[in-house]
DRENDRENSE-763400 format. One record per residue (C-alpha): chain; residue number from 0; residue in three letters; x, y, z. Coordinates in Angstrom, 2 decimals, padded with zeros to 5 digits. Last residue first. Example, Ala and Ser with C-alpha at 12.3 -4.5 7.8 and 13.67 -1.06 7.14 Angstrom:
REM DRENDRENSE-763400
   c     k     r         x         y         z
   A     1   SER    013.67   -001.06    007.14
   A     0   ALA    012.30   -004.50    007.80
END
This chain:
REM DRENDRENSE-763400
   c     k     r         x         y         z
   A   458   UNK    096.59    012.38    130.38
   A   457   UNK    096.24    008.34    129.11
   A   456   UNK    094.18    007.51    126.28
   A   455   UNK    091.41    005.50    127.60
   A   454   UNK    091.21    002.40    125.41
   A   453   UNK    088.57    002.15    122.34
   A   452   UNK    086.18   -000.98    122.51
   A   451   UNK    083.81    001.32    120.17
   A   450   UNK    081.43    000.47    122.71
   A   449   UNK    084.14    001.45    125.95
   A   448   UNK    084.46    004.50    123.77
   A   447   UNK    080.92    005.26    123.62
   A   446   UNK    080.50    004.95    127.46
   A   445   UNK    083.15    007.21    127.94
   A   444   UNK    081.93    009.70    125.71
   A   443   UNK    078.42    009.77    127.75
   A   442   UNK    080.27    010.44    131.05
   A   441   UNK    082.58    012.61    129.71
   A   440   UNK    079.36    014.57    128.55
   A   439   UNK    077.30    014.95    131.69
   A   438   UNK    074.10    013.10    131.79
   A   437   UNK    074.52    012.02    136.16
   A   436   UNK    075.56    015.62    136.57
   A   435   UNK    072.05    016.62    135.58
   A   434   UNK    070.68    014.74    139.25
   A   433   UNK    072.68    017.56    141.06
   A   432   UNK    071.22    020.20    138.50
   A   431   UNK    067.49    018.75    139.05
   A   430   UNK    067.99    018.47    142.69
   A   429   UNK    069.22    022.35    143.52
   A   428   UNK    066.41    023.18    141.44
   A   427   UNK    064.03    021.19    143.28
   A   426   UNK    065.38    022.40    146.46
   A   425   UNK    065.23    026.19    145.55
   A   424   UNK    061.39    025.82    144.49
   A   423   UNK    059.97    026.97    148.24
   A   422   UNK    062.06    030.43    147.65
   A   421   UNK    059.83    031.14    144.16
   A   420   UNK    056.86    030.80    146.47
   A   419   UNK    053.89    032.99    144.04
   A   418   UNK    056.05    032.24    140.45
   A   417   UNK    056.08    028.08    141.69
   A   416   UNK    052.30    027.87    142.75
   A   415   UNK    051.23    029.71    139.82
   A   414   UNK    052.71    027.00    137.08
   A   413   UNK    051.54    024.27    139.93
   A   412   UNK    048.10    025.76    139.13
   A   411   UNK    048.59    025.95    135.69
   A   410   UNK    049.00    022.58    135.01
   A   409   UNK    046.72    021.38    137.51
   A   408   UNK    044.10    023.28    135.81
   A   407   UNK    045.48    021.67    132.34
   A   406   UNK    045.61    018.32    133.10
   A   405   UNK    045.90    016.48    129.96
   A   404   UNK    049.72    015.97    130.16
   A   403   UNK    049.20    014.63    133.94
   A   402   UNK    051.62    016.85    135.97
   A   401   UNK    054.84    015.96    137.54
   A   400   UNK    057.15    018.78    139.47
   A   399   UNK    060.86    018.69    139.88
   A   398   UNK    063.89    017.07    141.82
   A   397   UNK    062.14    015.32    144.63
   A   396   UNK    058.25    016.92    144.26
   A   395   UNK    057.90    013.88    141.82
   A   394   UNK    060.88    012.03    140.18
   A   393   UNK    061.90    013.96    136.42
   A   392   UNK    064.50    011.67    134.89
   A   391   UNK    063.01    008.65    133.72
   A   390   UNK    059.59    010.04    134.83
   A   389   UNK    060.12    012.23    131.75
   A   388   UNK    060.58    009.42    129.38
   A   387   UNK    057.20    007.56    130.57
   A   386   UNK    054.46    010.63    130.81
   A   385   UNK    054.12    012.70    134.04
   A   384   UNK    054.37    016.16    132.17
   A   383   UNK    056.43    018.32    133.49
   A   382   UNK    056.97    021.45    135.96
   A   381   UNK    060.85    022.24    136.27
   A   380   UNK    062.86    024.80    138.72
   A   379   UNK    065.36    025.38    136.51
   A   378   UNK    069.48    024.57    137.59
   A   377   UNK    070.53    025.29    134.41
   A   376   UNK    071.49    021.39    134.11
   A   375   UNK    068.05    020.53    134.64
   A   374   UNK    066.97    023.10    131.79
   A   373   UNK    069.51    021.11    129.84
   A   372   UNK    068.00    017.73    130.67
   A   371   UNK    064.96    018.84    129.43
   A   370   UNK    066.36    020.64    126.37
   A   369   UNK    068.14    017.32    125.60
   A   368   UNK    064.56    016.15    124.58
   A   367   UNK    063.24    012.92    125.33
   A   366   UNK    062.13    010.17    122.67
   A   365   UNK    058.22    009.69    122.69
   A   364   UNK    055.35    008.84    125.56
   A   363   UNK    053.68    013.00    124.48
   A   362   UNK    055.91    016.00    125.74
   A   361   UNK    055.65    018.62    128.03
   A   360   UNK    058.28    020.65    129.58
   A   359   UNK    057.54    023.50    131.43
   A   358   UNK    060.12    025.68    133.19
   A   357   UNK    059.39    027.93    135.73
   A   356   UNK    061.26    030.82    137.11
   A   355   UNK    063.54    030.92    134.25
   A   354   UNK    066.74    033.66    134.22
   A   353   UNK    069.06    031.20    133.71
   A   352   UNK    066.84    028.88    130.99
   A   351   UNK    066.78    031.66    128.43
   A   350   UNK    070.01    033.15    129.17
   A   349   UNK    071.33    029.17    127.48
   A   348   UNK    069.02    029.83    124.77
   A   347   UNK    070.70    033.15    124.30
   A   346   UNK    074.03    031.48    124.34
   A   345   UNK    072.72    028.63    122.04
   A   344   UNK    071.18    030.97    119.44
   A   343   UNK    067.27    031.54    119.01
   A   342   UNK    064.73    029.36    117.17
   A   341   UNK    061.19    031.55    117.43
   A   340   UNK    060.96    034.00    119.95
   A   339   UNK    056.98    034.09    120.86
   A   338   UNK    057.02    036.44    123.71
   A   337   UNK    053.96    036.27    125.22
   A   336   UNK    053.76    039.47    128.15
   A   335   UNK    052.40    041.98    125.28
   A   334   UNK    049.56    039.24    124.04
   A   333   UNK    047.96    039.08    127.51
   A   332   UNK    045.96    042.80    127.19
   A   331   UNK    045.05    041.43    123.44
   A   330   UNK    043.96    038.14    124.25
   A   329   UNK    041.18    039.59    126.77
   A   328   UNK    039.90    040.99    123.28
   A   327   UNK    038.31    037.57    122.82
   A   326   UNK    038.76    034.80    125.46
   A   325   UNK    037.83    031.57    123.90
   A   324   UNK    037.84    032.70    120.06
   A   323   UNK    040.83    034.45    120.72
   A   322   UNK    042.93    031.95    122.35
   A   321   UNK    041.88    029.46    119.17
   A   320   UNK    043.47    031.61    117.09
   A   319   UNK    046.42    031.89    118.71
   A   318   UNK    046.34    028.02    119.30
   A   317   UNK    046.15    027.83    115.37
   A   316   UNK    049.08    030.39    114.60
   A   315   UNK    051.09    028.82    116.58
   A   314   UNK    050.86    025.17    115.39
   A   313   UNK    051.16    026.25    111.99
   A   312   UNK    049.79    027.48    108.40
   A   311   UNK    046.15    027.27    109.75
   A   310   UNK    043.22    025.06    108.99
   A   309   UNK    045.13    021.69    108.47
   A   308   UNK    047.45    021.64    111.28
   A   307   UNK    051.07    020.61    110.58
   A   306   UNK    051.88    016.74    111.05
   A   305   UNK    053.31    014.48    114.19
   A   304   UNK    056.97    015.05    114.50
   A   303   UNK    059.73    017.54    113.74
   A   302   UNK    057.15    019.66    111.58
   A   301   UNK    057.96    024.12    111.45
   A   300   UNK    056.79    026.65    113.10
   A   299   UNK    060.28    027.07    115.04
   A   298   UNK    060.91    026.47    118.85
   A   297   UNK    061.32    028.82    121.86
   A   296   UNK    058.00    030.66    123.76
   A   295   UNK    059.18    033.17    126.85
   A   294   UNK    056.06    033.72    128.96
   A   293   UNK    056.33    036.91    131.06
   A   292   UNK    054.18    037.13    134.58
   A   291   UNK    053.42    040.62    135.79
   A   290   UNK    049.85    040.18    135.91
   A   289   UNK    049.88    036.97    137.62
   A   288   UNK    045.88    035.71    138.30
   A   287   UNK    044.91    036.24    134.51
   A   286   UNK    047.98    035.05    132.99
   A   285   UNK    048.59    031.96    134.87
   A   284   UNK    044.87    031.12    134.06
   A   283   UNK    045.21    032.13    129.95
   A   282   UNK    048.20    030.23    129.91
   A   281   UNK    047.20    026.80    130.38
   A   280   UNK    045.28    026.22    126.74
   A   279   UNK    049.10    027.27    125.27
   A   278   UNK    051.02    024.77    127.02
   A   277   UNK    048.59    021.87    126.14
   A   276   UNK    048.91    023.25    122.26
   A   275   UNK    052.28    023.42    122.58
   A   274   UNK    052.56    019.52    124.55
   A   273   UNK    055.47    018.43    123.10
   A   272   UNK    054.25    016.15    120.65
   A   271   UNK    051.38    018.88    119.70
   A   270   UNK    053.83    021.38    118.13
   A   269   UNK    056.28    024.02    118.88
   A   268   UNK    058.93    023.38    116.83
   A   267   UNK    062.65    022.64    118.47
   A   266   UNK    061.16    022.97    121.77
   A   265   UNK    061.42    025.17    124.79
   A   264   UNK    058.95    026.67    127.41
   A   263   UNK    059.63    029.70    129.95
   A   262   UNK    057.62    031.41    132.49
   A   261   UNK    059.31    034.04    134.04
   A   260   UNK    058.35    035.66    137.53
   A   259   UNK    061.37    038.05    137.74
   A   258   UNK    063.85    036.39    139.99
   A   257   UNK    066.98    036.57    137.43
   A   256   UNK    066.89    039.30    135.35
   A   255   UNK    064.37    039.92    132.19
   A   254   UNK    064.35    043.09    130.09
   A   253   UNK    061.86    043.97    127.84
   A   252   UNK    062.81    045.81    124.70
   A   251   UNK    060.36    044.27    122.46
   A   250   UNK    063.37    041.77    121.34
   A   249   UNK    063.65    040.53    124.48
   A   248   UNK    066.54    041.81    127.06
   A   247   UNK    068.06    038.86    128.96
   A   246   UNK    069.49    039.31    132.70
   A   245   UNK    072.24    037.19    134.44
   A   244   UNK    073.70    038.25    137.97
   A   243   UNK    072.41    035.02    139.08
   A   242   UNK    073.77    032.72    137.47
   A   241   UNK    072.81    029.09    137.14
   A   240   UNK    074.21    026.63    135.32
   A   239   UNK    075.31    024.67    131.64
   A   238   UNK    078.99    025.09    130.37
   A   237   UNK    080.13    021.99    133.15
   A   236   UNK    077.10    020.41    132.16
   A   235   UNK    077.16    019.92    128.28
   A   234   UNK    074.68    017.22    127.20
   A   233   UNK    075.46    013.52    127.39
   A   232   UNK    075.12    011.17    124.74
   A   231   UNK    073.01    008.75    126.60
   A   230   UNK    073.98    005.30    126.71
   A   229   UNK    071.83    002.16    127.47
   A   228   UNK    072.93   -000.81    125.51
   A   227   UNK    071.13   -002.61    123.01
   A   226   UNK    071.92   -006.04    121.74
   A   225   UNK    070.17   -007.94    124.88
   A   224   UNK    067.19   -006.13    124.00
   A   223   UNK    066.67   -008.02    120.75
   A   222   UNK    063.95   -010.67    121.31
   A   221   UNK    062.60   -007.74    123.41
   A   220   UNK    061.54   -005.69    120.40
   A   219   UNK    062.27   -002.12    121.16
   A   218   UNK    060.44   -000.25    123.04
   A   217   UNK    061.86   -000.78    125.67
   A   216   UNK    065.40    000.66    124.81
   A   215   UNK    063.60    004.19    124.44
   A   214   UNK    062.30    004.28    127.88
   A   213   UNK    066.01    003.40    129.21
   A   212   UNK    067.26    005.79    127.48
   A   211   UNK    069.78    006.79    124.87
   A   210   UNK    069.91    003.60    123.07
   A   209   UNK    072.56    002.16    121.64
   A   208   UNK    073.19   -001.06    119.22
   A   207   UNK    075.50   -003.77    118.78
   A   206   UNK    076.08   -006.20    116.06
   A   205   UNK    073.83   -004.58    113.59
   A   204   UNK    071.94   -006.23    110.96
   A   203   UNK    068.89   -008.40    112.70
   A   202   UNK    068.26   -005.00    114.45
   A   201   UNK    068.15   -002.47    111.26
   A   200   UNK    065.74   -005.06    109.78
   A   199   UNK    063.70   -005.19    112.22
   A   198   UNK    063.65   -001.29    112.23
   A   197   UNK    062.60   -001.13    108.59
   A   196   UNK    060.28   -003.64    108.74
   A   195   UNK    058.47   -001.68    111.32
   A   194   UNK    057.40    000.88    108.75
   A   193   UNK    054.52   -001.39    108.17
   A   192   UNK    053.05   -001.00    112.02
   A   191   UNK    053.06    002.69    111.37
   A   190   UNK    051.15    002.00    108.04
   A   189   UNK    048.66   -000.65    108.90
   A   188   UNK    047.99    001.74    112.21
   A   187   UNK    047.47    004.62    109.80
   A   186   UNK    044.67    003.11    108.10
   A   185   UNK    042.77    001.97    110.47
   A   184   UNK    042.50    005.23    111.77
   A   183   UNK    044.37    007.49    114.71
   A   182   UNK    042.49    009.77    117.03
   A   181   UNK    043.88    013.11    117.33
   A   180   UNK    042.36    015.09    120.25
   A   179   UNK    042.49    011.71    122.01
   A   178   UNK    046.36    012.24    122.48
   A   177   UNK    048.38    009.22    122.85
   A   176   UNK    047.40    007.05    119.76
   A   175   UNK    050.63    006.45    118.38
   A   174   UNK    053.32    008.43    121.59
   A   173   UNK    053.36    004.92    123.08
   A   172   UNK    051.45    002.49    124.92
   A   171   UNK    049.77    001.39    122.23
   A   170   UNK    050.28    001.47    118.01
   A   169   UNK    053.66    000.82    118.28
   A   168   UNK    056.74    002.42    116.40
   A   167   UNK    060.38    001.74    117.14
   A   166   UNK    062.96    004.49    118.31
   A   165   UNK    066.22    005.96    119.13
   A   164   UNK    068.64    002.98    118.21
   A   163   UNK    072.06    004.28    117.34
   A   162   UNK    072.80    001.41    115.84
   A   161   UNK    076.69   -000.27    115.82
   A   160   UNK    078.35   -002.27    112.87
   A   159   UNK    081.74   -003.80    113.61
   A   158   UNK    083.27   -003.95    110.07
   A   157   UNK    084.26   -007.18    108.97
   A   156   UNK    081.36   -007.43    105.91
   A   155   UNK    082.55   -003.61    105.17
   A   154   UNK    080.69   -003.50    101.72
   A   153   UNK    077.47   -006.14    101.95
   A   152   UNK    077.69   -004.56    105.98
   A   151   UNK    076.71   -001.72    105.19
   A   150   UNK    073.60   -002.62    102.87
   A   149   UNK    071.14   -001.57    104.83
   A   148   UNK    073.30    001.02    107.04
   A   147   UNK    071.39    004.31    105.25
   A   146   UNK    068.26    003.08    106.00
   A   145   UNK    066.85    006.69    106.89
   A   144   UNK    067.09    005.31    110.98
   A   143   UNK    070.04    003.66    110.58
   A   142   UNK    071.67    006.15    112.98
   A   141   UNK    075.44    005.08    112.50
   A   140   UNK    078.91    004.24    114.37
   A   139   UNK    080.62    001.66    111.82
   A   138   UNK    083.92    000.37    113.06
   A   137   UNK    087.70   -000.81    112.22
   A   136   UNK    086.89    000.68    108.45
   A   135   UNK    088.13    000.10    105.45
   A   134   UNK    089.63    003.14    103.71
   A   133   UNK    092.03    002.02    100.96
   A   132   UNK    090.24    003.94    098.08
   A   131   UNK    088.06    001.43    096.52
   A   130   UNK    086.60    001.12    099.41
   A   129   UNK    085.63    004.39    100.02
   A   128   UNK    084.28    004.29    096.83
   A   127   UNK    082.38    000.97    097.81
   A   126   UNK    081.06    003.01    100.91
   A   125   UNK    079.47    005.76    098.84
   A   124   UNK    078.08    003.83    096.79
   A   123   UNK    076.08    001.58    099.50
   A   122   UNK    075.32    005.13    100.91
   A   121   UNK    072.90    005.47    098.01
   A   120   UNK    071.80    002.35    097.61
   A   119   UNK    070.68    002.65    101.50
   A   118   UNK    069.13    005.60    100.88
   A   117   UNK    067.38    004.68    097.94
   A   116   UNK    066.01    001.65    100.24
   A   115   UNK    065.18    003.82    103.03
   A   114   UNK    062.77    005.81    100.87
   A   113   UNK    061.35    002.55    099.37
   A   112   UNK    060.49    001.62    103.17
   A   111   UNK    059.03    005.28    103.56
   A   110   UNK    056.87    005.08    100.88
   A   109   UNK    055.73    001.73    101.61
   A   108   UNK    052.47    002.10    103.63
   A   107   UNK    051.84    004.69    101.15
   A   106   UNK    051.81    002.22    097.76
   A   105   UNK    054.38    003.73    095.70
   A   104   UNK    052.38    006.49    093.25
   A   103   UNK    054.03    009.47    094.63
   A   102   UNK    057.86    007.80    094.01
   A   101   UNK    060.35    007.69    096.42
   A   100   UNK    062.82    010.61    095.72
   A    99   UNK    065.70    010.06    093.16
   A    98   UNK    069.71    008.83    092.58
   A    97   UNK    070.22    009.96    096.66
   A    96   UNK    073.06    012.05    097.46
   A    95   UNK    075.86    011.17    099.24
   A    94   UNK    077.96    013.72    101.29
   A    93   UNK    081.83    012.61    103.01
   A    92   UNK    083.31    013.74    106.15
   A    91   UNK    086.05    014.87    107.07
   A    90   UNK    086.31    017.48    110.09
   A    89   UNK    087.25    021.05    110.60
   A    88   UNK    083.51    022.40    111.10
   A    87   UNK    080.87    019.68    111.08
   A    86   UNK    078.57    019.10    108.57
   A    85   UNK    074.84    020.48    108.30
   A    84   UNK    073.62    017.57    105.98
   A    83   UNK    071.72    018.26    103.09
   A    82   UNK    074.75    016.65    100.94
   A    81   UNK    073.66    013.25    103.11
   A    80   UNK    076.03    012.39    105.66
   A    79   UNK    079.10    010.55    105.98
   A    78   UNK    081.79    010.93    109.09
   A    77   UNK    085.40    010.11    109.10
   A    76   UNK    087.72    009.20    112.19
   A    75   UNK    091.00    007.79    112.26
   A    74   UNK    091.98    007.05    115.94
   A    73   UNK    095.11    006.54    118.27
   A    72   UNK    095.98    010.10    118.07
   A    71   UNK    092.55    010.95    120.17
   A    70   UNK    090.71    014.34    119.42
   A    69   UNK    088.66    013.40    115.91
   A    68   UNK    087.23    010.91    118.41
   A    67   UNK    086.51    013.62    120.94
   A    66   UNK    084.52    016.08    117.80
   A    65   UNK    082.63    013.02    116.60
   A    64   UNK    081.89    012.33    119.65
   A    63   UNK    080.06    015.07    120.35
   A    62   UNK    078.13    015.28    117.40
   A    61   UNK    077.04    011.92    117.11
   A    60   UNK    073.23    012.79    117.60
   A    59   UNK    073.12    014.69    114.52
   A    58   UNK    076.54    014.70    112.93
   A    57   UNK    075.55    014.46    110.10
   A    56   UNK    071.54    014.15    109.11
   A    55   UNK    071.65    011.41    107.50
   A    54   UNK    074.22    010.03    109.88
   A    53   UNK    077.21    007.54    109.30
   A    52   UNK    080.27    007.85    111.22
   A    51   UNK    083.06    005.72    110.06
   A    50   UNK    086.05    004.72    112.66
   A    49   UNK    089.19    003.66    111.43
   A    48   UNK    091.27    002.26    114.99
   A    47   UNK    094.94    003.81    114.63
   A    46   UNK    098.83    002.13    114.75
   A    45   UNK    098.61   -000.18    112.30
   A    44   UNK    096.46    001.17    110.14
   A    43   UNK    098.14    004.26    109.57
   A    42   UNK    101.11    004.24    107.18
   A    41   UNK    099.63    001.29    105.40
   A    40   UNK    096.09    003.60    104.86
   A    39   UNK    098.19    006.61    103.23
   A    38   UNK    099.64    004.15    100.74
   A    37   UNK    096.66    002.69    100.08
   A    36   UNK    094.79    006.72    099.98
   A    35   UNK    097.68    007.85    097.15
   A    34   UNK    096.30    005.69    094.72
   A    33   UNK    092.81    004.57    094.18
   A    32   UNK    091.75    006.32    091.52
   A    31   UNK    088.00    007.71    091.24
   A    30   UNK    086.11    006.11    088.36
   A    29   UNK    083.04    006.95    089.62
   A    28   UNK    082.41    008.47    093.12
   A    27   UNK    080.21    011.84    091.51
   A    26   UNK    080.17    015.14    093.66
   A    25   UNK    081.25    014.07    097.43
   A    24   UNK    081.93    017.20    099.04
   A    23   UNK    084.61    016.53    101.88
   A    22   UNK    084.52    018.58    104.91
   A    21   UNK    086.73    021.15    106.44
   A    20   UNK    086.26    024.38    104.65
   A    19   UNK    085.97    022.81    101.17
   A    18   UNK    087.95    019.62    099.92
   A    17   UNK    085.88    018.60    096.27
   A    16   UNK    086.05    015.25    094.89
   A    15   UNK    085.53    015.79    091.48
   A    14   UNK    087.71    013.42    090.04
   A    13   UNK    090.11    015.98    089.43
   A    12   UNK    089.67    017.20    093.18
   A    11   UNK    091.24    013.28    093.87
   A    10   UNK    094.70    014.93    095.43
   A     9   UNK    091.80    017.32    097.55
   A     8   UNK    090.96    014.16    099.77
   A     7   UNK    094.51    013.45    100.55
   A     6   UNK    095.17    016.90    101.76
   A     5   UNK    091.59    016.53    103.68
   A     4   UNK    092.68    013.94    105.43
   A     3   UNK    096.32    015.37    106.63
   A     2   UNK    094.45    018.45    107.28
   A     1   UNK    092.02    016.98    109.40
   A     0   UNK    094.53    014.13    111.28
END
């Protein structure tokens, strides 16, 4: 199906659509002829379901469906993303690029409205070029969350349109508001209850929708519940375990092996949403009463959520600093057993979690991380914070540890208690990986295809 795509793709190259190493580089959509993909589509539509994947961020979430759909003889598959997108390897998809940015001066509640308008626009294009070629599609799988499906269906009116549905803002009970250390204003619950529209609109649009938890679904307006359907995408348990005979040596030399007292955290930056700076303030008591204890730090400097600090170029470097003005030169005889690693590849991630003797996972009433589930999956012995999404997944001193996110004493207390009786924690482990199973990938592709009402292909 690739090659026989991306052969049709390259026969419009002098309209400057451009086939490169497996996906389709969308450089202008005007005036692009539309023979060669009719004839292509008559061949096909008989016998196979067209399915369009739309993600800003392509394949994000869909990445693993993406790859089975591409799989089955009975489907067409084709993804679009915006020309930042990562891509995936050996499949079609298509880029659009947005006209302009929102504008400075548009009123701020609105920025990100007008922002999912020119995305819309954008991908409006895109779809009428596709159009124009012959592709109409059976389904539309997308994360609306950019606004790229606002004008989806004013193209594909027929097309089944489904949301990927991963969150909508509140000013209670929720991640706005969470932490006292960061009081909202006024003004920023106008805004957050502004962007809203956005979300309502997504809802009113799509015929079905998918959320990965059950935490996530409630949030949602409840007029529209009944549209939403509770599917996670599943992470990758049969590649995910123990093993024992592992070891991982850190950049500074250090070598860890299963059963050293390792401490380990994970998150794509390390910031306040997941509990960094929480993390961080805990330390100093694990440190002082476990001298040999090693604290392996994953995640990037960067902003997935919330905003950078204002006195110091990131997260990091502000609880560093703040370590030093609490316990001075102490810093410097703890400093050696931190290991700060920054965003490290999957196999090494996946070392990461095997030789763990503790895992903490923090995170603010928000969307949960795969990394938890992951760490499950590794069989980790798991200490986490006891807000909404976790206790989806995380049930007290049954298949892990709960702690309240403010806590920090108990925090590291239960950190100490699990390095001191590392034989006590077997059980939870054991639990957590069981309880993993339940998030395994067949079991989230399944659930897609009975969305996409797609048979099972017979073995």
């Amino acid at each position: 199906m690739t090659n026989r795509f991306l052969g049709l793709c390259a026969q419009f190259a002098g309209e400057r659509w451009v086939a490169e190493r497996g996906r389709v580089s969308v450089e202008s959509l005007r005036g692009v002829r539309a023979s060669g993909f009719e004839a292509h589509s008559e061949q096909s539509a008989l016998k196979r379901r067209r399915i369009l994947i739309i993600h800003q961020n392509f394949p994000g979430q869909f990445r693993h469906i993406a790859r089975h759909l591409a799989t089955r003889p009975d489907v067409e598959v084709v993804g679009l993303g915006r020309n930042t997108a990562p891509g995936l390897p050996d499949f079609p998809w298509f880029k659009y690029k947005l006209h302009r940015e929102a504008k400075a001066e548009t009123h701020p509640y609105l920025r990100q409205m007008e922002a999912a308008v020119l995305h819309g626009q954008a991908v409006a294009r895109a779809l009428a070029a596709l159009k124009r070629k012959g592709f109409v599609p059976d389904v539309i799988l997308a994360h609306p969350g950019w606004g790229e499906t606002l004008y989806a269906k004013e193209i594909y009116p027929q097309a089944r349109l489904i949301h990927f549905c991963e969150w909508y803002y509140a000013t209670t009970d929720a991640d706005f508001g969470f932490d006292p250390e960061f009081p909202p204003t006024l003004d920023d619950r106008l805004r957050i209850n502004t962007w809203n529209a956005l979300h309502l609109l997504n809802l009113q649009n799509c015929d079905a929708a998918i959320a990965p938890t059950q935490w996530q679904k409630s949030r949602f307006p409840e007029a529209y519940q009944d549209k939403i359907q509770v599917i996670h995408e599943g992470i990758d348990t049969e590649n995910l375990g123990p093993d024992p005979s592992t070891s991982l040596t850190l950049p500074d030399g250090t070598t860890l092996k299963v059963g050293d007292p390792v401490v380990t955290y994970v998150a794509r930056n390390l910031e306040p949403y997941r509990g960094f700076h929480q993390f961080m303030r805990a330390l100093p008591a694990v440190l002082k009463a476990h001298p040999t204890a090693q604290i392996l730090i994953v995640g990037g400097d960067g902003k997935s959520y919330g905003s950078l600090p204002k006195d110091a170029p990131h997260w990091r470097a502000k609880m560093l600093r703040e370590l030093r003005e609490t316990h001075g030169e102490q810093l410097d005889q703890w400093l050696p057993r931190i290991h700060f690693l920054g965003k490290v590849p999957y196999e090494t991630y996946k070392t990461i979690l095997q030789v763990s003797a503790v895992h903490v996972y923090l995170t603010y009433p928000f969307v949960l991380s795969w990394s938890l589930l992951e760490a499950m999956a590794s069989g980790c012995r798991i200490i986490a914070s006891d807000t909404a999404p976790v206790q989806e997944v995380i049930r007290d001193r049954q298949n892990g540890e709960l702690v309240v996110f403010f806590d920090l004493s108990a925090l590291s207390q239960k950190i100490l208690r699990a390095l001191n009786d590392p034989a006590n924690g077997q059980f939870f482990r054991d639990a957590a990986r069981a309880d993993a199973k339940s998030y395994d990938l067949y079991s989230g592709l399944l659930a897609y295809e009975n969305t996409l009402r797609l048979s099972r292909v017979q073995e």
